[in-house]
Structures are given as structure tokens and as C-alpha cells.
C-alpha positions as CSV (number, residue, x, y, z in Angstrom):
1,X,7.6,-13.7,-18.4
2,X,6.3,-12.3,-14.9
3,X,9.6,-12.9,-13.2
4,X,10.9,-10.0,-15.3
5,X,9.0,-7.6,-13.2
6,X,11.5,-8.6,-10.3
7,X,14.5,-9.3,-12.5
8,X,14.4,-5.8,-14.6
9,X,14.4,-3.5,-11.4
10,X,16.8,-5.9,-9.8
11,X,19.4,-5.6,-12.6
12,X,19.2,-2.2,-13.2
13,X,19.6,-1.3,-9.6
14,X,23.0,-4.0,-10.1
15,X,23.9,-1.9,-12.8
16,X,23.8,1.8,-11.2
17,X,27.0,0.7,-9.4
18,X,28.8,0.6,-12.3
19,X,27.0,3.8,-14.3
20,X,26.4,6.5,-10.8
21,X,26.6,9.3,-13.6
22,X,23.1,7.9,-14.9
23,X,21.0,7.0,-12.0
24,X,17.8,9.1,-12.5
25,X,17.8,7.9,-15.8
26,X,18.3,4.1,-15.6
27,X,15.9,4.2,-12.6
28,X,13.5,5.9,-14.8
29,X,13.5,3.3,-17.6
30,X,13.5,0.7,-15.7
31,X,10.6,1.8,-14.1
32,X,8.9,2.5,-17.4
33,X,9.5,-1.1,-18.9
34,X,8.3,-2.5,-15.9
35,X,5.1,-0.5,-16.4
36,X,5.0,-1.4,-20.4
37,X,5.1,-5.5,-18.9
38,X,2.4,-4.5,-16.6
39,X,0.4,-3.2,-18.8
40,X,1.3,-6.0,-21.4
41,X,0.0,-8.7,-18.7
42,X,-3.3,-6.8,-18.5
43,X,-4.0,-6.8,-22.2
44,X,-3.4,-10.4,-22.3
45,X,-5.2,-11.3,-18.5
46,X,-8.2,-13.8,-19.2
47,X,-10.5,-12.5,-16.4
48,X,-11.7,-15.4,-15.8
49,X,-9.3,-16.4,-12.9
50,X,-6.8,-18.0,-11.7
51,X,-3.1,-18.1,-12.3
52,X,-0.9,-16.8,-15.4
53,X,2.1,-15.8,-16.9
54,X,4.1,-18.1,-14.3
55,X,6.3,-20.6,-13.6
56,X,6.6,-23.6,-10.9
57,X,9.9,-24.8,-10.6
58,X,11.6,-26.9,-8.1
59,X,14.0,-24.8,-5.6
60,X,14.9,-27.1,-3.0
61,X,13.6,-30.9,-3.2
62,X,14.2,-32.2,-0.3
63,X,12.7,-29.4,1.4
64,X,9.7,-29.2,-1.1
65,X,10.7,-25.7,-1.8
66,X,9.4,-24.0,-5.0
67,X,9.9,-21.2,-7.1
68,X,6.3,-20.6,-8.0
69,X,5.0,-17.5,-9.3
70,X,2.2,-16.3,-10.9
71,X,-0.4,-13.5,-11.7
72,X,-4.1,-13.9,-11.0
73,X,-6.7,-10.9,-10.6
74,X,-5.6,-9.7,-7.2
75,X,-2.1,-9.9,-7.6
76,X,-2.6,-7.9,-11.2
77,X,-4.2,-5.1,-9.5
78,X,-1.3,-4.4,-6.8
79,X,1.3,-4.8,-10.1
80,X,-0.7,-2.0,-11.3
81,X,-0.6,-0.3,-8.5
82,X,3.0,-1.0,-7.5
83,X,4.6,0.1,-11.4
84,X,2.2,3.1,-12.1
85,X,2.9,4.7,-8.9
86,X,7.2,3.5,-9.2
87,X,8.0,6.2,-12.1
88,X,5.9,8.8,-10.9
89,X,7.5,8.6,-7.3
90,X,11.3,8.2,-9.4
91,X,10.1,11.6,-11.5
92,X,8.9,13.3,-8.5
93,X,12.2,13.1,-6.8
94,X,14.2,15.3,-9.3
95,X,13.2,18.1,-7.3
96,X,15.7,17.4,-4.6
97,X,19.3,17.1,-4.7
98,X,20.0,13.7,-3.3
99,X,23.3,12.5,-2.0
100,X,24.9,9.2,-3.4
101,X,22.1,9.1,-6.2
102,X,23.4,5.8,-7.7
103,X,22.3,4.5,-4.6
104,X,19.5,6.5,-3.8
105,X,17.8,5.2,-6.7
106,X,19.4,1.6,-6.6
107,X,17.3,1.0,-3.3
108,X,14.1,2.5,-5.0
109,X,14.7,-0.6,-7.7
110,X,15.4,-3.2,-5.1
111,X,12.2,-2.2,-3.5
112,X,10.1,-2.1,-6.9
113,X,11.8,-5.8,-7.2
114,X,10.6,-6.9,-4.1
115,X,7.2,-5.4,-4.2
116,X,6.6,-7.5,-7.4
117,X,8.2,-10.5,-5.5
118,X,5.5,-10.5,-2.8
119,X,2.4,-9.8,-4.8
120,X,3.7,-12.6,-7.3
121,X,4.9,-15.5,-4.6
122,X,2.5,-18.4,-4.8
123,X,5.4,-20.5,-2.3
124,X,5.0,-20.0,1.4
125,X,9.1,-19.4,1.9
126,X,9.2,-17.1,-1.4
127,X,6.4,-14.8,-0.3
128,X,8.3,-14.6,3.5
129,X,12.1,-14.0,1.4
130,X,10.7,-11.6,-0.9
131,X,8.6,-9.8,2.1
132,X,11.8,-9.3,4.0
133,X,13.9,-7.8,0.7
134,X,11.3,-5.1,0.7
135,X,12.4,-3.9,4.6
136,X,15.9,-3.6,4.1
137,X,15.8,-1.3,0.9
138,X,13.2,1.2,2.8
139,X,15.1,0.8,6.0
140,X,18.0,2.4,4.2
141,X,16.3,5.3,2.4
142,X,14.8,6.4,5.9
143,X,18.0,5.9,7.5
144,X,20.3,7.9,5.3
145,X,18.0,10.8,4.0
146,X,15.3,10.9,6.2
147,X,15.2,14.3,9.0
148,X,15.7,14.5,12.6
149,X,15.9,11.9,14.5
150,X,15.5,9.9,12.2
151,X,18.2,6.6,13.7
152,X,15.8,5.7,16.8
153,X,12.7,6.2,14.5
154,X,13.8,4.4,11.8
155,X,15.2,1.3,14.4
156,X,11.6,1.2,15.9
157,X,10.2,0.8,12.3
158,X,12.4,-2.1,11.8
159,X,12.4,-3.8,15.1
160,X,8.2,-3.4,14.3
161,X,8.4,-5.1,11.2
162,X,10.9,-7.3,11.6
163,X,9.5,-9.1,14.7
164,X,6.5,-9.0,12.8
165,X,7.9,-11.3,10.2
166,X,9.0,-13.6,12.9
167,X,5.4,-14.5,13.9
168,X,4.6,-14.7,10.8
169,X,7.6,-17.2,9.5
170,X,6.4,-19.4,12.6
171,X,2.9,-19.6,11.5
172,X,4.4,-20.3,8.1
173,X,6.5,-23.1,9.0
174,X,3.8,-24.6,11.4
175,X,1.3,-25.0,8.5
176,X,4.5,-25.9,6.2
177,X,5.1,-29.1,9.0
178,X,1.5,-30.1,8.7
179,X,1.4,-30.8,4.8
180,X,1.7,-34.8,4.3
181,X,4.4,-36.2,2.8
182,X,7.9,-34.7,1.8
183,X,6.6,-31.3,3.3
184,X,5.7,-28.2,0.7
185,X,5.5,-24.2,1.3
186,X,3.6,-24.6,-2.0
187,X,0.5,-22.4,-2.0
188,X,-2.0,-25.2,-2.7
189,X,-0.2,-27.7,-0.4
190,X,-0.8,-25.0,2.7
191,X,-4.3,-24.3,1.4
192,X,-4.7,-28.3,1.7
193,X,-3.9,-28.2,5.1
194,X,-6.7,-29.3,7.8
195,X,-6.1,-27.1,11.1
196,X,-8.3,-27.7,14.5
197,X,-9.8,-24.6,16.1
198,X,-7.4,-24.1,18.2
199,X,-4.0,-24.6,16.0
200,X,-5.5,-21.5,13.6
201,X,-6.4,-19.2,16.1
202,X,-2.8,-19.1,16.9
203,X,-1.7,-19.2,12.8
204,X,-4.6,-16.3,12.7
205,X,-2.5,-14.0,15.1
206,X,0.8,-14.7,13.8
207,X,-0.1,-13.7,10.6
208,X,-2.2,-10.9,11.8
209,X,0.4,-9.4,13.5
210,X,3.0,-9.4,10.7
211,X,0.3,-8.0,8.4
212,X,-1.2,-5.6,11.1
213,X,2.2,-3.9,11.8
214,X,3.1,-3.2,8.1
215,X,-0.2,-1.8,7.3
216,X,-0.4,-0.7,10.2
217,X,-3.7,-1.3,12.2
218,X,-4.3,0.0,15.7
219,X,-2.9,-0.9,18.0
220,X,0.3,-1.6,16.1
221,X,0.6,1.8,14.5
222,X,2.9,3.5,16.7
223,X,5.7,3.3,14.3
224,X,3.9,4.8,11.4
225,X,3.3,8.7,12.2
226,X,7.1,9.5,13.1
227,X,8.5,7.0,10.2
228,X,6.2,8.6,7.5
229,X,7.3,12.1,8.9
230,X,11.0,11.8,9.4
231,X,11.4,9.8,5.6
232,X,12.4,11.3,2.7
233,X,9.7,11.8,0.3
234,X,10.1,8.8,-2.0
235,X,10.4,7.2,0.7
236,X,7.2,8.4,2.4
237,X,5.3,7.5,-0.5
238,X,6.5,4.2,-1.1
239,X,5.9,3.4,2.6
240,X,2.1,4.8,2.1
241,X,1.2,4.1,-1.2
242,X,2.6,0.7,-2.3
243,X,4.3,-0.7,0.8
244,X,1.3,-1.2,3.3
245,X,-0.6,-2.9,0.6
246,X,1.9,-6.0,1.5
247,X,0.1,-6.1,4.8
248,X,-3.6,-5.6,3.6
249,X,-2.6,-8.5,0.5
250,X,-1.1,-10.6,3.0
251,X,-4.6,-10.6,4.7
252,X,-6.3,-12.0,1.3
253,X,-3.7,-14.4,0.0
254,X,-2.3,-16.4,3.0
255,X,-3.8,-15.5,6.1
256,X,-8.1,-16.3,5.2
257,X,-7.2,-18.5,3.5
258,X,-5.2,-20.7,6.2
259,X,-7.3,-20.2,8.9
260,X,-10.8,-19.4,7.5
261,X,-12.7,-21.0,11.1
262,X,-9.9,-18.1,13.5
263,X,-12.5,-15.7,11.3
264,X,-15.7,-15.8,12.9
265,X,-13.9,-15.9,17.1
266,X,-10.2,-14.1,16.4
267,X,-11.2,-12.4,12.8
268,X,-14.5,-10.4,15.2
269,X,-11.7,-9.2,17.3
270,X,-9.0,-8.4,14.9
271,X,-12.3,-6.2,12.6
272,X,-13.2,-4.2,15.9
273,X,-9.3,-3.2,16.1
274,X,-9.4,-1.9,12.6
275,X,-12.6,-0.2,13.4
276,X,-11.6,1.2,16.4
277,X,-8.2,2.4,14.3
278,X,-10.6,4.3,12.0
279,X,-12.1,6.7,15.2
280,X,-9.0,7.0,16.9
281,X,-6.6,7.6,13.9
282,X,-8.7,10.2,12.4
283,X,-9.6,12.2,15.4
284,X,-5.8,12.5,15.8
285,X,-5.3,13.5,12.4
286,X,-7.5,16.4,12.9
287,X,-5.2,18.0,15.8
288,X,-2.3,18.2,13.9
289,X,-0.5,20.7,12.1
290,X,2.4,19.2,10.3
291,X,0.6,18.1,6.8
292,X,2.9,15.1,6.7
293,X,1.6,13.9,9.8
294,X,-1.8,14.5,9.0
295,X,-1.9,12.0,6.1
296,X,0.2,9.7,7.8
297,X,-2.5,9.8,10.4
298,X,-5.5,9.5,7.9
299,X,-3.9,6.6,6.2
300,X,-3.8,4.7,9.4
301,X,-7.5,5.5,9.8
302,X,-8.5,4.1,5.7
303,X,-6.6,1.3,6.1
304,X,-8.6,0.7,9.6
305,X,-11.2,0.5,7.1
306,X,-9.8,-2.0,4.0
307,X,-8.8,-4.1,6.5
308,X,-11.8,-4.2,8.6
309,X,-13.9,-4.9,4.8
310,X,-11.8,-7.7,4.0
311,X,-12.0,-9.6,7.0
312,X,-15.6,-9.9,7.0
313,X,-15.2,-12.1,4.0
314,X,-17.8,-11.3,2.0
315,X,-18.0,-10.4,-1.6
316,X,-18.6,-6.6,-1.2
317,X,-15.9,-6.1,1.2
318,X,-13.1,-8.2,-0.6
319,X,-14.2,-6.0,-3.6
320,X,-14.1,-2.8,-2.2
321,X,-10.7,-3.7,-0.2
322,X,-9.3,-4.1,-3.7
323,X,-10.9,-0.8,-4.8
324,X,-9.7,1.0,-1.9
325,X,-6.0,-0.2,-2.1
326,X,-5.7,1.3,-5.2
327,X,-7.7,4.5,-4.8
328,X,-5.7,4.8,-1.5
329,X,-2.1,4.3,-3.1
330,X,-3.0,7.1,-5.9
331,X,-4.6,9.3,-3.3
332,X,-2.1,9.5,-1.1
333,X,0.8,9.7,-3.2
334,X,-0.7,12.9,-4.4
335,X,-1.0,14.1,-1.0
336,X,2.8,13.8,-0.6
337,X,3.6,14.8,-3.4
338,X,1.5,18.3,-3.0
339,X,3.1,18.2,0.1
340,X,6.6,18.1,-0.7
341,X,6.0,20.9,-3.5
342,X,4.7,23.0,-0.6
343,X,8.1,22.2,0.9
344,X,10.5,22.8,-1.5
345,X,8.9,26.1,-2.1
346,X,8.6,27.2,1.0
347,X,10.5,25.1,4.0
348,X,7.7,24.8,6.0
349,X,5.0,22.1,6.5
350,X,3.0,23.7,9.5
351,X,-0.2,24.6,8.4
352,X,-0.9,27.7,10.7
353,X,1.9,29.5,8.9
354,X,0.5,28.5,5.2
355,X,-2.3,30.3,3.7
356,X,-3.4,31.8,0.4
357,X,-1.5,29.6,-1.9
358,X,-4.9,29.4,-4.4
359,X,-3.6,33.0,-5.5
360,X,-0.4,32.9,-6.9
361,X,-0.4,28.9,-7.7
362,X,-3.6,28.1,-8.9
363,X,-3.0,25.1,-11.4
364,X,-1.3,23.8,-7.8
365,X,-4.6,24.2,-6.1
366,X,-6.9,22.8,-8.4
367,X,-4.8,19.6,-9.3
368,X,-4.7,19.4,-5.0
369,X,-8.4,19.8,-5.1
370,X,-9.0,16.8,-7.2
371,X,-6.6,14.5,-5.1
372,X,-8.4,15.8,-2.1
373,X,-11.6,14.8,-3.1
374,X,-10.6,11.4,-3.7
375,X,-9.2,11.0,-0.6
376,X,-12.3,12.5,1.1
377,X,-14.5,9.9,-1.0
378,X,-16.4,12.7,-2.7
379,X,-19.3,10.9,-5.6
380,X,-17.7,10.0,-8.7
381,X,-14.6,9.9,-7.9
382,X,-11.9,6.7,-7.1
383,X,-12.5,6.7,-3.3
384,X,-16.5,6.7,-3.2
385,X,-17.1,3.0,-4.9
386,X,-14.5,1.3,-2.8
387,X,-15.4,3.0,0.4
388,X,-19.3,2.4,-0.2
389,X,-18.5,-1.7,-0.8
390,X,-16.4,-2.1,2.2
391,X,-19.1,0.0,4.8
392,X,-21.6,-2.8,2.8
393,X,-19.2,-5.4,3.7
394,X,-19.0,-4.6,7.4
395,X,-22.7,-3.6,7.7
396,X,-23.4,-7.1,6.7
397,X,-20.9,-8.2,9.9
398,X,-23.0,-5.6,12.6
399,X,-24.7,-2.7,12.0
400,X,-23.1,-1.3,14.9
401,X,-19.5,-1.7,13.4
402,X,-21.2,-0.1,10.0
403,X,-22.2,2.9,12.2
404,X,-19.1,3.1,14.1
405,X,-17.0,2.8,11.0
406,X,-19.2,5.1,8.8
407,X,-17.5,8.0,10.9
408,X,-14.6,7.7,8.6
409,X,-17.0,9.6,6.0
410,X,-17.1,12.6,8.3
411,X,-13.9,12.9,9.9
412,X,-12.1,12.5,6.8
413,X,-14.2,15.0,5.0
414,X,-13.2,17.2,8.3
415,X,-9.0,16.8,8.3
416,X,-8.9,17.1,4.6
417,X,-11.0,20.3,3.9
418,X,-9.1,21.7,7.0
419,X,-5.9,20.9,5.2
420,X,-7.1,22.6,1.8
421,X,-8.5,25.7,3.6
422,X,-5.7,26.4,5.8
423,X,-3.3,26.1,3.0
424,X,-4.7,27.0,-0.5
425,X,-7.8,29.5,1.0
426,X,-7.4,32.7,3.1
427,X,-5.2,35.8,2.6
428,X,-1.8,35.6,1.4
429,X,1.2,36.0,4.2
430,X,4.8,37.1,3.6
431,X,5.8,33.9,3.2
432,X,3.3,32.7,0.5
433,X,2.5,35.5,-1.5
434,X,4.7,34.3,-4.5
435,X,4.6,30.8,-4.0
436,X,5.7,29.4,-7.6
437,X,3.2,27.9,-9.6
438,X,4.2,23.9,-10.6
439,X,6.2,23.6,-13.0
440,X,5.7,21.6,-16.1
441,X,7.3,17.9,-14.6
442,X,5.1,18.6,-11.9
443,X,1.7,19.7,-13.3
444,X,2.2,15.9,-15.3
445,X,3.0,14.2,-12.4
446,X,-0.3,15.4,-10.5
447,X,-2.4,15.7,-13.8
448,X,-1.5,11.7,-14.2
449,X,-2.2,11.0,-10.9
450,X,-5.8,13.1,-11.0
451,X,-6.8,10.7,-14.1
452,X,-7.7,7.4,-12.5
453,X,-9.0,9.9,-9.5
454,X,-11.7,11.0,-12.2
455,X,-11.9,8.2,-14.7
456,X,-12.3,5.4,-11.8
457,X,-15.0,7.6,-10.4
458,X,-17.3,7.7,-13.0
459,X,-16.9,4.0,-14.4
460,X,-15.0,1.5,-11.5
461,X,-16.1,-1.4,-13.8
462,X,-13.4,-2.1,-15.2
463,X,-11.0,-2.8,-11.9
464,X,-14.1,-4.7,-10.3
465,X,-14.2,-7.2,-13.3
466,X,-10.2,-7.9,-13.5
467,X,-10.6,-9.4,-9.6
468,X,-13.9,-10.6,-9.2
469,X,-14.2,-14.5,-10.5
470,X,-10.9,-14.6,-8.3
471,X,-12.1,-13.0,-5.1
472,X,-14.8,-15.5,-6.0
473,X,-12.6,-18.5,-5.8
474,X,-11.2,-17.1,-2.4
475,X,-14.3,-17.2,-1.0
476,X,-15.5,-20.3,-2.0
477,X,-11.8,-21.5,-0.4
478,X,-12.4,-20.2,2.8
479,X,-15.9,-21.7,2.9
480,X,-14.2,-24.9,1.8
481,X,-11.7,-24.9,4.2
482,X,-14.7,-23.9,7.1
């Protein structure tokens, strides 16, 4: 039954070609059912690991091709993720007139599909197609409705990724040509596979660099600011709160797990990148003044810090990375989204010209305020409990990393009060002194989004225990395979 998470966007997105007059809604439903399947796999998820609700068929025999799919604890999470946050970016679009809706919306589905494709693919080849079908879709929606500039920015974001890819499809087929017999791309036939030293160091940075572009990490981040700017605001969101969890996911599922012994020479060097991403990131997030760019900036900087958790394999920070992803996603979807409100209100997103927006949209503010401290990490609420298990994580790799990377706590706490103050806080000007409250669509939108921001915050339990014997099993993997 899992492949209908791919097949159901896939179809509908078919079908808007033939019924444009009823894209929002199609999109919408679509969305929704895959949500209800979601939700169904998580009621009947035995959490005690390992793979279900999939299917192994044979694709290509002579190539030992598979079609293998399946759902396991860390693939359920990112589903979660992936078709909670799907509707509520679909809804949160209604705002705008788009051009050419049908296919607007059509590439929103295609992406969904994809996004389920990737977090599903237990075949080497599958995981690399369905990686691939997410670029194009995205590609597009930048393209055609993002703002200025917006061909050259939207070429370096593919010509990023895609060469990404490349390395990574090299590495693939490397370990793919070292599996005995009639060759397999079959998850368990690659994590079977016995590299020397030298052969994964190389399979480490291939992979690493496919996974640190799309994430991005420093110093493969350049395409991210102006992309993230320059994109519509679906787009924007997907980008920031589903799409780089492909990277960080990649990380987990293929890349440790390959070349477990590249950890403790290449894996050192690739964790003091991240870390060095979180400083330099965030310090750059603090001079600007476009609140787009802002939170593009301060996503580059928490993702410096999943990534750099994860790869210090250890239980705390493979937990918290999987925390974190999903606190992340939520958080910063509700930044955009407060962000494109402000927008459509009022034209502008430059922060010295805001001001006062507290008085005459209140509900506004407070539903900000909660996202905001989420994102900040504030005590019982989503961000603290991830964030706390992945500075454990990399405290156990160097205290000196822990205290370098424990900055984040500050400098985040600094960029996001200063975008709350200078926008909500201080006197009214010409321009914001009747700022319309939200609406009701968009007080639900925010309100569902300030939930797990709240709920997840006081009692994380739940999330940790659908993962754990599975983050588990990874680690004992690795240590196998080390």
C-alpha cells in the first residue's frame, strides 16, 4: 500500500491536465488522502523496526534492478513530515493569483510524489530516479513564478544539484559493481559490500557532496540565499521545509551506512564544515534585512547543525537529527508563511520599513510568536529537545566542536528576536498602521502549524520512540560494517 503515496499525487497531478478549472481543489485532496495514508501507516507502524508496508519486485533482471520500497521508522517520520506540511503549503497559496494553476499545482503533486519516492526507495537506482524527479518539478516553479532574476538564479540551483547527483550516481554505481554475482542496487546487497579505506573515502565524498549541496552545508550553500529569495512562496517552502531533508536523509540511509570507516578521517572533516556553516551562516543572517533572506540564511546555519549531529554517529545525535528535521520543516514553514502574509499585505519584506504590526494584527503576532520560539529553541517547545540531543551528540565528538557549535543557541535567539521586534514591536508607520489581521484560512493554517510547536515541546516521546530501535539497527550497521 505505500506505493500509493507516490501514485495518488502522481495521478492527480496527470489528471489536472484534463480538469485546469479544478486545480486548487484536486491538489488539495490529493494532498489530504495522502495525509489520511500517512497517518493510517502510523497507526498500524510496529515500532519495533525495520521495513513495512512494501514491496520487492524485480525491475530489471539482468541488471539486478529492483522495485523495492518500504517504510521503516526514519522513513515514517519524513512521510509525516513531507504530507502534513503538502496541504498546508497547497492552502497557503490561495492567497495569490497564480498563472497557469493546472500547472502550478500539477508540479506541487509531482514533487509530493517524488518526495515520498526518495524517503521510500530501499534500491540504489530508485532512490537516484526518484531523487532527480524531485529537481525538475521545483526547477520549474522557481523558474516560471519566482521574482527578479530569477533565470540565472534558478540555472545555478540546478547546475548545483544536478552535478551533485552526478557524484553521487558514480559512487552509486561503484558500490553497485562491487556486489558479487549478477550485480544488485538492492539496499542490503550495497550494505553487504566490503570497501578498503581508500575506495570509501572517495564513495564518502561523492555522496557528501550530492547530499551537502541539496541541504545545503557550507561551503556548498551559495545557491541557497538567492534561490529561497527569488522562489515563489510554495516554492520557498517546499525547498526549506521538506526538500533539504533529502540531503540530511540521504546522510542516514545510504551514505553511513556505505562507508562507515570515511567517518572517523573524511566524516571529522565533513562535521567541522557543518559546524563552521552554523557561525558563518548565522552571523550573516543577522545583517540582513530582507526577512526572506534571513531565514533562508538561518536554515543554512540549523542544518549546519543536523548534519553535523548525525555524522557523529552516535545515538543522541541520530536522534536529535530526526527531531530537528521535523521541528525544522514546521518552523520554518511558518516563518514563510508569516512572511508572505506580511507581503501580500503590504509589498514589502525589508524590515527597516516594518514596524508596529502587534497593534492592528495581533492574532498575527501571537501565532508568529509561537513559531518563533520554536525556531529560536526556546524550553518546551519542538526545537529545544532536538537541538539539546544533537549539541550531546557532537559534544561527545570534541568539546571544542560542542562549544563552537553551541553558538547557534545565541545567534539564533539574536536574528529571530531582531526579526520579531523590528516587525511586530515599535510604533506604527504609514504603511503598517492597518495591516489586516489574518483571516480565518490563515489563522488555521498557522494555529495547525503552532500545535506540534507546543505539543512536541512538552512530550517529544512519542517521535523519539517511532525511530529509535531503527536508528538502533543503523548504528549497529555501521559498526558492523567498521
Amino acid at each position: 500500500m505505500a506505493i500509493l503515496l507516490v501514485l495518488i499525487p502522481l495521478l492527480s497531478a496527470c489528471s489536472l491536465l484534463l480538469a485546469k478549472g479544478m486545480a486548487k481543489s484536486i491538489a488539495v485532496v490529493s494532498s489530504l488522502i495522502n495525509l489520511g495514508l500517512t497517518f493510517f501507516f502510523l497507526s498500524q507502524f510496529n515500532n519495533e523496526g525495520g521495513f513495512q508496508f512494501g514491496d520487492d519486485l524485480i525491475w530489471v533482471e539482468r541488471l539486478g534492478l529492483h522495485f523495492h520500497y518500504g517504510i521503516d521508522g526514519i522513513t515514517l517520520l519524513l512521510l509525516l513530515l513531507t504530507n502534513v506540511l503538502t496541504p498546508i503549503i497547497l492552502i497557503g497559496s490561495f492567497g495569490r493569483k497564480y498563472d497557469n494553476e493546472a500547472l502550478f499545482y500539477g508540479l506541487i503533486l509531482l514533487m509530493n510524489a517524488g518526495l515520498n519516492g526518495v524517503f521510500m526507495s530501499l534500491d540504489g537506482l530508485l532512490f537516484y530516479i526518484f531523487w532527480e524527479i524531485t529537481l525538475l518539478p521545483i526547477w520549474f516553479i522557481c523558474a516560471i513564478w519566482g521574482g527578479h532574476d530569477r533565470i540565472r538564479i534558478t540555472l545555478k540551483f540546478f547546475i548545483y544539484t544536478f552535478a551533485g547527483s552526478l557524484l553521487m550516481l558514480l559512487a552509486l554505481i561503484y558500490v553497485y559493481l562491487q556486489t558479487p554475482g549478477i550485480h544488485s542496487f538492492d539496499i542490503t546487497a550495497l550494505y553487504a559490500v566490503k570497501l578498503t579505506a581508500a575506495e570509501q573515502c572517495w564513495i564518502f565524498w561523492g555522496f557528501f557532496a550530492a547530499f551537502a549541496i541539496k541541504m545545503p552545508v557550507w561551503p556548498f550553500h551559495s545557491w541557497q540565499p538567492d534561490t529561497y529569495t527569488v522562489s515563489p512562496a510554495p516554492g520557498t517552502m517546499l525547498l526549506s521545509g521538506i526538500m533539504l531533508k533529502m540531503g540530511i536523509y540521504g546522510l542516514i540511509r545510504w551514505m553511513m551506512p556505505l562507508a562507515p570507516a570515511a567517518l572517523k578521517d573524511s566524516g571529522q572533516i565533513a562535521i567541522w564544515l557543518s559546524i563552521a556553516g552554523i557561525v558563518y551562516a548565522a552571523i550573516i543572517a543577522i545583517r540582513q534585512q530582507d526577512l526572506k533572506r534571513v531565514v533562508a540564511w538561518s536554515s543554512i546555519s540549523h542544518v549546519g547543525l543536523i548534519a553535523a549531529g548525525i555524522m557523529t554517529a552516535t545515538t543522541a545525535g541520530l536522534q536529535g537529527g530526526m527531531l530537528q528535521m521535523l521541528a525544522h520543516g514546521i518552523n520554518v514553514v511558518g516563518l514563510f508563511l508569516v512572511i508572505e502574509m506580511i507581503e501580500q499585505r503590504l509589498n514589502i519584506r525589508d524590515m527597516s520599513l516594518l514596524g508596529g504590526i502587534a497593534k492592528p494584527a495581533p492574532k498575527l503576532a501571537v501565532l508568529f510568536m509561537i513559531i518563533m520560539l520554536g525556531s529560536v529553541a526556546v524550553p518546551l517547545t519542538n526545537g529545544f529537545v532536538g537541538e539539546f540531543l544533537l549539541l550531546n551528540g557532537v559534544f561527545q565528538f570534541g568539546i571544542w566542536a560542542a562549544a563552537i557549535a553551541g553558538l547557534t543557541v545565541i545567534f539564533c535567539a539574536v536574528y529571530m528576536l531582531r526579526i520579531y521586534q523590528l516587525t511586530m514591536f515599535g510604533e506604527t508607520n504609514q504603511l503598517t498602521a492597518t495591516t489586516p489581521d489574518v483571516n480565518p484560512r490563515e489563522f488555521w493554517l498557522l494555529a495547525i502549524l503552532c500545535v506540534p510547536v507546543l505539543f512536541f515541546g512538552f512530550y517529544p516521546q512519542p517521535l523519539l520512540d517511532i525511530a529509535r530501535n531503527d536508528i538502533e539497527n543503523l548504528l549497529k550497521i555501521i559498526a558492523v560494517s567498521n
